[in-house]
C-alpha positions as CSV (number, residue, x, y, z in Angstrom):
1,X,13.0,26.1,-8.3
2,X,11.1,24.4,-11.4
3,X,13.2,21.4,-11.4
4,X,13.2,20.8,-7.4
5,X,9.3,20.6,-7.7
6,X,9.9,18.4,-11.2
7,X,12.2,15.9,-8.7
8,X,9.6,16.0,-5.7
9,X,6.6,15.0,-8.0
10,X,8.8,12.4,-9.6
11,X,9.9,10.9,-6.1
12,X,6.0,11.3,-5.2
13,X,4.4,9.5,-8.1
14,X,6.8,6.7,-7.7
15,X,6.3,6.2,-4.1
16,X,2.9,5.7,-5.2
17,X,3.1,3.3,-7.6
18,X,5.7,1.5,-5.2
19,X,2.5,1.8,-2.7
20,X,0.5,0.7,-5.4
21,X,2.2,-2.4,-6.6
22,X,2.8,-3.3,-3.0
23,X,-1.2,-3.0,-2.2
24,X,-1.6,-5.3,-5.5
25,X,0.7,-8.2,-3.6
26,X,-0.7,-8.2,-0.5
27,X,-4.5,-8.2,-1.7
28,X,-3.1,-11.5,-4.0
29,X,-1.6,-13.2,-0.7
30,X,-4.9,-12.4,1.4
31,X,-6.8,-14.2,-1.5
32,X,-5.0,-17.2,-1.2
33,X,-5.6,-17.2,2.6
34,X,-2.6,-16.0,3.6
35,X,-1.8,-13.8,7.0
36,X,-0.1,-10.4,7.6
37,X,2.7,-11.9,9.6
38,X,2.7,-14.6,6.6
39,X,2.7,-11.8,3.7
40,X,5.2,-9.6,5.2
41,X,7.8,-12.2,5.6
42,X,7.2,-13.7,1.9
43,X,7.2,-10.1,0.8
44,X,10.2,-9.0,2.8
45,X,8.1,-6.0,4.0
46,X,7.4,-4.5,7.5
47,X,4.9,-6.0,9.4
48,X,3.5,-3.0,10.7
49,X,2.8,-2.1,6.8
50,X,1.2,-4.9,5.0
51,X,-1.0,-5.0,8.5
52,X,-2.4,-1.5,7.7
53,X,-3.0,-2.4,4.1
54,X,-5.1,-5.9,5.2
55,X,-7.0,-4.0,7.4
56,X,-7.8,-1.2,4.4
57,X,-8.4,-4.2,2.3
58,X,-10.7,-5.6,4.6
59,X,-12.6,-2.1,5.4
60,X,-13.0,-1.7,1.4
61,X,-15.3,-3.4,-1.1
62,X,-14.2,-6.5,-2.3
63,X,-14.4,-5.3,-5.8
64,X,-12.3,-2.0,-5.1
65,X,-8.9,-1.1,-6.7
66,X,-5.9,-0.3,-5.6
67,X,-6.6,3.6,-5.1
68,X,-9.5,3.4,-2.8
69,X,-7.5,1.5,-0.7
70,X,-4.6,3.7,-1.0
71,X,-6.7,6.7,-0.4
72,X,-8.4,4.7,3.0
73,X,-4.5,4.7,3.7
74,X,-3.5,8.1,3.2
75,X,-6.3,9.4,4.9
76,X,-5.5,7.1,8.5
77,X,-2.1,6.7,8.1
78,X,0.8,7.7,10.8
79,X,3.5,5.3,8.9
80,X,4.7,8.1,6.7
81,X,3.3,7.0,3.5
């Protein structure tokens, strides 16, 4: 039982930072201009996806990390994430 909980938190945390690093790409590519159909296809991503994180971006303080806009995620999110 202990090391099935061990494995899910392991899968969780890295889906995060996958999430993470992902939200860290797409915030570069929106300040250099770029769009969400223009990001997802340079990041080989789903469109749907890097969507929802401009408009979190966008919704968020310019000066906020990665985890606010993760959380804004989380919190109206029906992707899965």
């Amino acid at each position: 039982m202990g090391r099935k909980i061990l494995e899910y938190e392991a899968k969780t945390i890295r889906e995060q930072g996958e999430l993470y690093q992902l939200i860290r790409m797409v915030r570069r590519k929106m300040d250099k201009g770029k769009s969400p159909e223009q990001i997802a296809e340079e990041l080989d991503e789903d469109l749907t996806l890097v969507t929802r994180i401009c408009e979190a971006a966008n919704m968020c303080c310019p000066g906020d990390g990665c985890e606010r806009i993760y959380t804004f995620l989380r919190g109206i999110n029906s992707y899965g994430l």
